[in-house]
N, C-alpha and C positions, 0 to 999 in steps of 0.2 A: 657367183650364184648361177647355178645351171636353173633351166624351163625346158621343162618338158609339154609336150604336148599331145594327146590321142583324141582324133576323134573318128568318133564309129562313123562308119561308111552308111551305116542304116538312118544315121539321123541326116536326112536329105534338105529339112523345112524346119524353120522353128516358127513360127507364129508370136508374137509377144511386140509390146511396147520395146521399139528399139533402145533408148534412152535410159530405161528401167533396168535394162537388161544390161547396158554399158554400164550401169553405178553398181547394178549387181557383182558380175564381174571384178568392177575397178574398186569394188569393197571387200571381194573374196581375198585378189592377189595384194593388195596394200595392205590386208592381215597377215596372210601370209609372208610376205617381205618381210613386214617390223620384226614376225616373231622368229624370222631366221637372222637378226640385227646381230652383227659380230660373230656369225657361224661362217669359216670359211672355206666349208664344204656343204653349203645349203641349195638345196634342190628343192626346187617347186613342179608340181604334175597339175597339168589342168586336163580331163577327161570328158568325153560325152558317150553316152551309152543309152540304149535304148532297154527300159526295164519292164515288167508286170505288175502294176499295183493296182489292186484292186478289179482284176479282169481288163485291165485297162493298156496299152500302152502307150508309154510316157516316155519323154527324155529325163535321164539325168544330165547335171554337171557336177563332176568332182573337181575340188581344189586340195591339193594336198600340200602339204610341206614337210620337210625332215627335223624341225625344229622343236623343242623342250615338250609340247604339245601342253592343252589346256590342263588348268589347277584341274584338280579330280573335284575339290570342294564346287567349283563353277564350272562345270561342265554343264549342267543342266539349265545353268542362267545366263551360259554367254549371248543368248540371242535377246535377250532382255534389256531394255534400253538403260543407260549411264553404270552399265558392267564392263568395267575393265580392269585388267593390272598394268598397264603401259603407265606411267609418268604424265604424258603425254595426252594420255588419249582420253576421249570422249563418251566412248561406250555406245554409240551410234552405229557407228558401222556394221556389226551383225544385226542391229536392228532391224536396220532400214532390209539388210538381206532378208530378213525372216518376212519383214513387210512386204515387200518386190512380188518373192515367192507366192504368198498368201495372194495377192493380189492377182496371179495370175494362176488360180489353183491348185498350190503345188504345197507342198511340206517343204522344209530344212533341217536338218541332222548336223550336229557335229561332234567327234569323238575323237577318241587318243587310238588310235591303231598299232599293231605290233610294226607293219610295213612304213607306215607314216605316220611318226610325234601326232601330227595334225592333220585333219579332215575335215571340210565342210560338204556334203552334197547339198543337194538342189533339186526334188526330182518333180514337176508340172507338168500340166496336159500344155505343153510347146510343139508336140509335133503334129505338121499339118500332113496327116497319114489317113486315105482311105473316110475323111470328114469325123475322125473320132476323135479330135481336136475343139477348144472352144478359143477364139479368138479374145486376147485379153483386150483391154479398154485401150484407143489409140494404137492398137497392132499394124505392125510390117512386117512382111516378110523378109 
């Protein structure tokens, strides 16, 4: 399994609950792994980029993967707590992402892409740029 990684030069600071932010993360890519389970040409991209929403800017994080990518029927409720197709699995994990995010301003998106089976972004006021940042609850730089 290859990892890729990009991150923009532009995102200098992220402000956010460290912790939050490690489960966030460590909930993106242990989706991403499961759903590339027995592909042995599977690629993971993690990205950060700095985007416009809302007159605003914001960090994203992308998590991608090359794998089967979500049912089309459950695209729209994978972030929905005890949604899964895994065996295995709990349905938790995009949850708590969707929660993470919200909790720190932000949206979450996920979608089946021509480039990547599978997507999640991430995009919250996390950059501490210019004070047009709000510092989420227990924040570190």
């Amino acid at each position: 399994m290859a990892l890729d990684v990009h991150l923009e030069s532009a995102v200098t600071s992220i402000v956010a609950d460290r912790g939050r932010l490690r489960q966030l993360l460590h909930n993106l890519l242990t989706n991403a792994v499961e759903a590339l389970e027995g592909q042995p040409d599977g690629a993971i991209t993690v990205a950060t980029r700095l985007v416009m929403r809302n007159a605003e800017e914001v960090a994203e994080i992308v998590v991608e993967d090359n794998g089967p990518g979500f049912q089309r029927e459950l695209l729209g409720q994978v972030f929905d707590p005890y949604v899964t197709t895994k065996p295995r699995g709990t349905g938790l994990g995009l949850a708590i992402v969707r929660k993470i995010v919200e909790e720190h301003g932000g949206h979450v998106t996920a979608d089946n892409r021509p480039t990547a089976a599978h997507a999640c972004a991430s995009s919250c006021r996390w950059i501490n740029q210019r004070g047009a940042s709000r510092p989420a609850r227990g924040a570190a730089a």
